[in-house]
N, C-alpha and C positions, 0 to 999 in steps of 0.2 A: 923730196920728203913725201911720206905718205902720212895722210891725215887723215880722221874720220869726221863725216859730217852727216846732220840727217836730213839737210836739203828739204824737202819739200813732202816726203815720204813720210817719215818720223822714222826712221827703219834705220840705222848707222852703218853708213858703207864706208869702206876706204876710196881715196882720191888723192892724186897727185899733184903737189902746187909746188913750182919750181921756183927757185928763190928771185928770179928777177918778176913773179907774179908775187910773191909778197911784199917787192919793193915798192914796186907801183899799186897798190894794195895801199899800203901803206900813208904813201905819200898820196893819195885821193882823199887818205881818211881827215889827213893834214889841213884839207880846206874845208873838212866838213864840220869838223868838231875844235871846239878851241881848247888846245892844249900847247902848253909851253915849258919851258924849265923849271917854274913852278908848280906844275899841275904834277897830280898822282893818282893809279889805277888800284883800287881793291879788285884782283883778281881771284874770280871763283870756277873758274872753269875750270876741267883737266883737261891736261896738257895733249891730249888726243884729240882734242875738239880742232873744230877750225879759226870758231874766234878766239882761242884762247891766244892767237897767235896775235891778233889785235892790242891784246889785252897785258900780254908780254913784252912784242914790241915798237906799239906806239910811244907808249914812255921814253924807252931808250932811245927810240929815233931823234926825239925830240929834246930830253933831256932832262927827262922828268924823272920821278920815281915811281916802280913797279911794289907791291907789297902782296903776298901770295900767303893765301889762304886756305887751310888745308882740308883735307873732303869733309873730317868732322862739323867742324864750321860754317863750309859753304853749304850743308844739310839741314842746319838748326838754326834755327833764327831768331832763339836770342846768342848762341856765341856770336852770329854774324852782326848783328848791333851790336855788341858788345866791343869788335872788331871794325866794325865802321867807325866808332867812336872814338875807341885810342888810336885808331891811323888817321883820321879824318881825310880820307882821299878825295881828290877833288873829285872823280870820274870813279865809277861801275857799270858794269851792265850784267845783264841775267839774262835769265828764260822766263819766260812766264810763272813757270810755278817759284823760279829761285826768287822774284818778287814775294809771290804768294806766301810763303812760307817765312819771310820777312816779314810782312806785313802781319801775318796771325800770329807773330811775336808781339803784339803791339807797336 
């Protein structure tokens, strides 16, 4: 698969991650972060990024629930409280400013 990341640049190139690099990807994240068949992802990322592949599928590795949210959403921050609220996911992650923007929702 080709994915796009902005690495270290900020500039979004394509890159190739073969699936047995997301397996073990994957299963690294498994001792990093605790997640289990109760835990669940508010996903805000599009699906071209490279974490969003984390974000998709750590959950189902593991047995959890993914909930996806859509660009409008993941841009404004009160639907995305609004959104974090009725999903109550255990797990999110963002970018810097997808906090930021969260955060100046109150």
């Amino acid at each position: 698969d080709i994915i796009y990341t902005s690495g270290s640049t900020g500039k979004p190139k394509g890159v190739m991650v073969e699936h047995r690099n997301l397996v073990n990807f994957l299963f690294s994240m498994t001792k990093d972060v605790d997640f289990n068949p109760s835990s669940s992802v508010l996903s805000v990322t599009t699906y071209s990024f490279d974490i969003f592949y984390l974000e998709l599928f750590l959950p189902l590795y593991q047995g959890g629930c993914v909930f996806l949210a859509d660009k409008e959403t993941s841009l404004d921050g009160y639907r995305l409280a609004k959104e974090i609220e009725e999903k109550a996911p255990s797990h999110m992650q963002a970018t810097p400013s997808g906090w930021q923007v969260l955060l100046e929702s109150g």
